[in-house]
DOGU-702943 format. One record per residue (C-alpha): x, y, z; chain; residue in one letter. Coordinates in Angstrom, 1 decimal, always signed. Layout:
<pt u="X" v="Y" w="Z" chain="A" resn="A"/>
...
END
This chain:
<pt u="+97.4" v="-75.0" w="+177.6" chain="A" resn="X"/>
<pt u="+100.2" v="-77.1" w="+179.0" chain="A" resn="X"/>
<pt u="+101.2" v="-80.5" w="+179.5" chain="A" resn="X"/>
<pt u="+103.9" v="-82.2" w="+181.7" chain="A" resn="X"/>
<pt u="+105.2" v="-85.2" w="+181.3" chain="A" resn="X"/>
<pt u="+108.3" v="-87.2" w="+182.5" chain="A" resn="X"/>
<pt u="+110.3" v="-86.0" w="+179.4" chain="A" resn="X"/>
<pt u="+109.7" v="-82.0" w="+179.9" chain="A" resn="X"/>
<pt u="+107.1" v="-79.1" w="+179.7" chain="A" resn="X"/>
<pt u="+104.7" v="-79.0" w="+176.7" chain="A" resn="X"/>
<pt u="+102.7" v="-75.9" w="+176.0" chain="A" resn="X"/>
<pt u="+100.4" v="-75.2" w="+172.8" chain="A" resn="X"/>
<pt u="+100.6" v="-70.8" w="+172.1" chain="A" resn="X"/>
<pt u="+98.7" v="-68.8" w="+169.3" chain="A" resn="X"/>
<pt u="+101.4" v="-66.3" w="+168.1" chain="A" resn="X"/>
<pt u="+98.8" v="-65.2" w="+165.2" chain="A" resn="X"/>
<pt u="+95.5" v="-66.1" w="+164.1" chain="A" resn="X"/>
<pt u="+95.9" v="-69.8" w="+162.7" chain="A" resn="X"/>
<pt u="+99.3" v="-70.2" w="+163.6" chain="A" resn="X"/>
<pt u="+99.4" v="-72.2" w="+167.1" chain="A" resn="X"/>
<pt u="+103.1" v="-73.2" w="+168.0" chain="A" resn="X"/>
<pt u="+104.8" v="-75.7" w="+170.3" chain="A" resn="X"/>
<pt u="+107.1" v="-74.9" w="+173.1" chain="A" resn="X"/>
<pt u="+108.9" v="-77.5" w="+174.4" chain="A" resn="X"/>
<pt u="+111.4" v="-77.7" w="+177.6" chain="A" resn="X"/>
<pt u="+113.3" v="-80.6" w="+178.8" chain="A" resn="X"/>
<pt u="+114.8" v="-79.6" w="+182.1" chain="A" resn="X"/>
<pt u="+118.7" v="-80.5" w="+182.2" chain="A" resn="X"/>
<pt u="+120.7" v="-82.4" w="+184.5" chain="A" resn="X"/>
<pt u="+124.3" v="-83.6" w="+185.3" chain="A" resn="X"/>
<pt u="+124.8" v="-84.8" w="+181.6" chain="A" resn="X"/>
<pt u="+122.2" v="-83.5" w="+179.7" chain="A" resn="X"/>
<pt u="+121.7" v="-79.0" w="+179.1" chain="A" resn="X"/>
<pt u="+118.4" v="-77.8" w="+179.0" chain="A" resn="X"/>
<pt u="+116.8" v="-78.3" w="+175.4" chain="A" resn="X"/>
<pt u="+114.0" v="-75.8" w="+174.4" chain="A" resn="X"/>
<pt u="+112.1" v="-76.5" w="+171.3" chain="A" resn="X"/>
<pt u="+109.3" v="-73.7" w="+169.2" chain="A" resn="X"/>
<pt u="+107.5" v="-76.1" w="+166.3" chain="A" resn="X"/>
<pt u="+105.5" v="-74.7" w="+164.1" chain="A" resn="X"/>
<pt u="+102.3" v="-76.1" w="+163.4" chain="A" resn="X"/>
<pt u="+103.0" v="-77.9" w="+159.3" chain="A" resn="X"/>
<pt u="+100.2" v="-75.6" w="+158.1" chain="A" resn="X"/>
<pt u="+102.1" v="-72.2" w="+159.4" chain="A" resn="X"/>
<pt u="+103.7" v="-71.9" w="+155.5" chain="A" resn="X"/>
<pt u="+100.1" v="-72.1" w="+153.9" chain="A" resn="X"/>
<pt u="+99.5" v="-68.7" w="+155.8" chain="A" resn="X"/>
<pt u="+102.6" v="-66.9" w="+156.0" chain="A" resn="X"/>
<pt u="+106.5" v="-67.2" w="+153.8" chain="A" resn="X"/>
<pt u="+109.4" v="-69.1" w="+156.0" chain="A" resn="X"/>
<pt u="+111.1" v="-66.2" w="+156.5" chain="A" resn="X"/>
<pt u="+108.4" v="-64.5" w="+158.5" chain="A" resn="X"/>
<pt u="+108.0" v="-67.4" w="+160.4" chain="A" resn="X"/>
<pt u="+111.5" v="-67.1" w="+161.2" chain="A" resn="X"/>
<pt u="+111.2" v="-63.3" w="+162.6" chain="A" resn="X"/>
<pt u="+108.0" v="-64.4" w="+164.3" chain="A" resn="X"/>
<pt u="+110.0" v="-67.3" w="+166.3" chain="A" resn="X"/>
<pt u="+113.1" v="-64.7" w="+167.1" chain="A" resn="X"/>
<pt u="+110.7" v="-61.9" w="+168.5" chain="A" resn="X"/>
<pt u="+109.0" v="-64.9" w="+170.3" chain="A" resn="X"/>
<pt u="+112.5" v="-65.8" w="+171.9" chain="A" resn="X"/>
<pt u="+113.5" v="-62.6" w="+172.7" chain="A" resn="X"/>
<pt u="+110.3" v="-61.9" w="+174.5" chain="A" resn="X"/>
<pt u="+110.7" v="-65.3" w="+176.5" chain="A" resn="X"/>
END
């Protein structure tokens, strides 16, 4: 699903079972770059270690 808003782009993605993330754009302009933001979900580290989480956002960014 996605959401817009005045401040950016919003979308909700299941990487794995139980594990939704955030993705977050705010388009850029004269003063300001683009900002892109992946949040975990604050439940992610009851399923899997940081570090995984951590390869699982890096694979996720490469694939964008």
């Amino acid at each position: 699903s996605n959401k817009f808003s005045d401040d950016g782009k919003s979308w909700i993605i299941t990487l794995l079972p139980k594990i939704p993330v955030q993705l977050i754009v705010y388009e850029g302009d004269e003063e300001f770059p683009w900002d892109v933001r992946l949040l975990f979900d604050i439940t992610a580290t009851n399923f899997l270690e940081f570090e995984f989480l951590a390869v699982l956002a890096s694979i996720f960014v490469e694939e964008l």
